[in-house]
C-alpha positions in Angstrom: 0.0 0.0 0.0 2.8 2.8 1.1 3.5 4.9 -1.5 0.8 3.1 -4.3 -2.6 5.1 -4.9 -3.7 1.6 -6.7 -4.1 -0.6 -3.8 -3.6 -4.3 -4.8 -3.5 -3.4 -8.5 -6.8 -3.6 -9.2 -9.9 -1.6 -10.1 -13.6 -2.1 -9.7 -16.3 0.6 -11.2 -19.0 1.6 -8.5 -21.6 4.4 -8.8 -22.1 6.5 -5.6 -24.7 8.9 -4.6 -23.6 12.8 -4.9 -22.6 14.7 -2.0 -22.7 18.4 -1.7 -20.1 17.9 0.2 -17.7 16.1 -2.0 -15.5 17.5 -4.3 -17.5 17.7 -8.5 -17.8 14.9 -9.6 -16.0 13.6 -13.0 -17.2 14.6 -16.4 -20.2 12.4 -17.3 -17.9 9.7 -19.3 -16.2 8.8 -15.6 -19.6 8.9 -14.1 -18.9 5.6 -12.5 -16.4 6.1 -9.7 -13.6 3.9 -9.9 -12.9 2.9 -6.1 -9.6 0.2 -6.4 -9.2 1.6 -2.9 -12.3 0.9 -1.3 -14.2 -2.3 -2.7 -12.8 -4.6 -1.0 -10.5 -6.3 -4.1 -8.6 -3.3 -3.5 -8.8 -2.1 0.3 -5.2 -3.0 1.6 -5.9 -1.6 4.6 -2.3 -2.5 6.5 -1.1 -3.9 3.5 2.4 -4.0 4.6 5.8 -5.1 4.4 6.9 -8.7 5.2 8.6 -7.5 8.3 5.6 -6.3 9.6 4.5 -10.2 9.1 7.0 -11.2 11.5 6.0 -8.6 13.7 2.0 -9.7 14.5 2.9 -13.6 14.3 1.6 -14.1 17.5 -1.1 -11.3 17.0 -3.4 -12.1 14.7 -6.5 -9.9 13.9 -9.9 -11.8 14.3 -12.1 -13.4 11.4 -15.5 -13.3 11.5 -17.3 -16.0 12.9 -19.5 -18.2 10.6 -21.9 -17.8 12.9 -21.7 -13.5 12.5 -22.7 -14.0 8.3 -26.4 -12.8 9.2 -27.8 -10.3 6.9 -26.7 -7.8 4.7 -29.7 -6.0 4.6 -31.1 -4.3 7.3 -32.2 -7.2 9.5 -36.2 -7.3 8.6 -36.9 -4.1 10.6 -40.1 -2.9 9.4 -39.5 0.4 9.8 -36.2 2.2 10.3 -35.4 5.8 11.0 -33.8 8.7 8.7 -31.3 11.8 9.0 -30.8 14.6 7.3 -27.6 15.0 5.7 -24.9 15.9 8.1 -20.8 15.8 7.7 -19.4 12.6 10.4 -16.9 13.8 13.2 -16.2 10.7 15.1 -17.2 6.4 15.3 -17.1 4.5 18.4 -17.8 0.8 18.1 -17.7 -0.6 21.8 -17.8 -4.0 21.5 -14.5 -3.6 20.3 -13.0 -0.9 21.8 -13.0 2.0 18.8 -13.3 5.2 19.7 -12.1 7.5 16.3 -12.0 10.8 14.8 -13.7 10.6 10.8 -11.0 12.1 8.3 -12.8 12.4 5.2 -11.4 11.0 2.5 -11.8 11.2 -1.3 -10.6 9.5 -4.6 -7.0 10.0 -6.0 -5.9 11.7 -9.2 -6.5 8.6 -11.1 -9.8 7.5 -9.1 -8.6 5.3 -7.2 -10.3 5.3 -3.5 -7.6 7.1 -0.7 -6.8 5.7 2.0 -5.7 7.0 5.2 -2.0 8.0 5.7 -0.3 4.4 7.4 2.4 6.5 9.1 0.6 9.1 10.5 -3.1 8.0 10.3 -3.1 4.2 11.1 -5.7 4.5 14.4 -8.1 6.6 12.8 -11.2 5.8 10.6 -12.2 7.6 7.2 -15.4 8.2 6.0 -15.6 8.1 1.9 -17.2 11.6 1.4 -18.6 10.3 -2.1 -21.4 8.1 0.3 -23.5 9.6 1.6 -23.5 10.8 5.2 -24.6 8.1 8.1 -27.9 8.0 8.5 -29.3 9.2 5.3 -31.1 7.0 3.1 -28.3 5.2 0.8 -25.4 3.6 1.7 -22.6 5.1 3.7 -18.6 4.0 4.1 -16.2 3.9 6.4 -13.3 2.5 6.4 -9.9 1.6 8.4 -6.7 0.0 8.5 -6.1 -3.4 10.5 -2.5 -3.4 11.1 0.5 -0.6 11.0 3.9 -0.9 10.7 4.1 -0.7 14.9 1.0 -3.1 15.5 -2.8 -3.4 15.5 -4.9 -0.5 13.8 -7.7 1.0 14.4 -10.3 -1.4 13.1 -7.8 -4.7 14.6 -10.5 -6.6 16.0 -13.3 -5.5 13.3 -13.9 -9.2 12.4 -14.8 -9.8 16.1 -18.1 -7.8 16.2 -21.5 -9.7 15.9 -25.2 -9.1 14.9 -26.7 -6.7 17.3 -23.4 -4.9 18.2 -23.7 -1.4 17.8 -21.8 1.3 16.0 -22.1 5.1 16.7 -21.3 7.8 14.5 -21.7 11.4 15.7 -22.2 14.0 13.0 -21.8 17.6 13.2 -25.4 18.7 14.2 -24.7 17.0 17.7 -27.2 13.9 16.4 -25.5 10.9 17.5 -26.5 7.7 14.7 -26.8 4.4 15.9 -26.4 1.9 14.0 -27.3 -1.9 14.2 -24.9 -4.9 12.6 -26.7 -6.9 11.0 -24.0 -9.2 9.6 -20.2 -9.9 9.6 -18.1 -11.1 6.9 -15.0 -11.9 5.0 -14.9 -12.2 1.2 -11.9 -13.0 -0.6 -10.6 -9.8 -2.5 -10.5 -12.0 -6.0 -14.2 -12.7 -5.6 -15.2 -9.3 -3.6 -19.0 -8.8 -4.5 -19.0 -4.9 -4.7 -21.9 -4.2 -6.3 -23.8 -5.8 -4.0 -22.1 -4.0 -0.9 -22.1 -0.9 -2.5 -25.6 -1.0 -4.5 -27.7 2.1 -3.2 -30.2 1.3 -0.2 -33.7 2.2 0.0 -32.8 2.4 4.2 -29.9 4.2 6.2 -27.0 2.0 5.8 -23.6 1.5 6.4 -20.5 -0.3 5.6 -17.6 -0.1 7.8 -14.5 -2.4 5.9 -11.0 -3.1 7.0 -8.4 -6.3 5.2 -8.7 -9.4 6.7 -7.4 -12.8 6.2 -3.7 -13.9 5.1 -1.4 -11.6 4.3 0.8 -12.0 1.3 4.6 -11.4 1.3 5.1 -11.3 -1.7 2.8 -8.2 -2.7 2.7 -6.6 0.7 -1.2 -7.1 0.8 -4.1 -8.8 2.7 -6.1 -11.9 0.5 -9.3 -10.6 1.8 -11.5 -7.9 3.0 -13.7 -7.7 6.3 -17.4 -5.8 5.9 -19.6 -5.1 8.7 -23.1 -4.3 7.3 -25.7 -2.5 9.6 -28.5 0.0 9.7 -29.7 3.1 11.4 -31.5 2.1 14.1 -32.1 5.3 16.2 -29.9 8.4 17.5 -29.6 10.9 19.8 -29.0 14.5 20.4 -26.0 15.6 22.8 
């Protein structure tokens, strides 16, 4: 990943919702965000040297449980609450122990999804400002390393969570979203479904994604990616 805007050397073509927050959008013809970054074939997130192999032998980030797969859509809720668009500050997952500030992160100069910085950003989360915000109807992403060059990242112990753990992501208006997980799981990058974790949603949803599985010397990546899918399933005001 360090020093390579295209993440695992691949690319996958996703559509997102616009944002008046996000930067314009490109010219009609590139309508159809390329996000080698983001979708999972191309999230590296602590894609790192072999040394850094050597380095979490004994620490190994959890996999999802079989038992965590669930649902990847909003967990048959019949009726799910809304917010109005608002720019993300911060996501604490307690289950696991997160408690981050949201950099908001773009695309690079060649479309390819950014990432944050793994010197200088590895323990905080990013929110892809080209989703929409959490808690509006559609599908919003956030995303995180799993490993740095000194150790466990930010989202180390992502594959741990279960159905019904919650995740909390405080926007600027003071609202507070709460979101449920609904499922847990780990796709191998080669066979990463994107459009079906990035399809629009007619509910609040999110996606929160880190690497998971073995890590490959030889290219300095992870083999697979880890997805947390959840809904909005209240909030609160500060």
């Amino acid at each position: 990943m360090r020093g390579s805007p295209r993440i695992a050397g691949l690319r996958v073509v996703m559509s997102w919702p616009d944002s008046q927050f996000a930067p314009q959008p490109p010219p009609r013809g590139r309508a159809r965000v390329r996000l080698a970054g983001l979708t999972g074939v191309s999230l590296v997130f602590g894609g790192v040297i072999a040394i850094l192999v050597a380095t979490l032998a004994q620490q190994h980030a959890p996999a999802p449980a079989a038992s965590a797969a669930g649902d990847i859509g909003p967990g048959g809720a019949a009726k799910l609450p809304v917010l109005h668009q608002s720019l993300p500050v911060s996501v604490a997952i307690p289950a696991i122990g997160v408690q981050s500030r949201l950099l908001h992160l773009g695309r690079n100069q060649d479309g390819t999804m950014q990432v944050p910085d793994l010197t200088t950003s590895a323990n905080e989360a990013a929110w892809y400002k080209y989703s929409v915000t959490p808690g509006q109807i559609g599908t919003a992403v956030i995303e995180g390393h799993v490993d740095s060059y000194q150790g466990p990242a930010v989202f180390f112990r992502l594959g741990a969570l279960r159905p019904g753990n919650h995740i909390n992501v405080t926007l600027a208006d003071g609202i507070t979203a709460v979101f449920r997980v609904t499922g847990v799981r780990e796709y191998v990058k080669a066979e990463y479904p994107a459009n079906t974790i990035y399809a629009p949603a007619d509910y609040a949803a999110l996606r929160v994604i880190t690497c998971g599985g073995d890590f490959d010397a030889a290219t300095g990546h992870y083999l697979s990616s880890v997805v947390v899918f959840a809904s909005l399933v209240s909030s609160s005001r500060k």
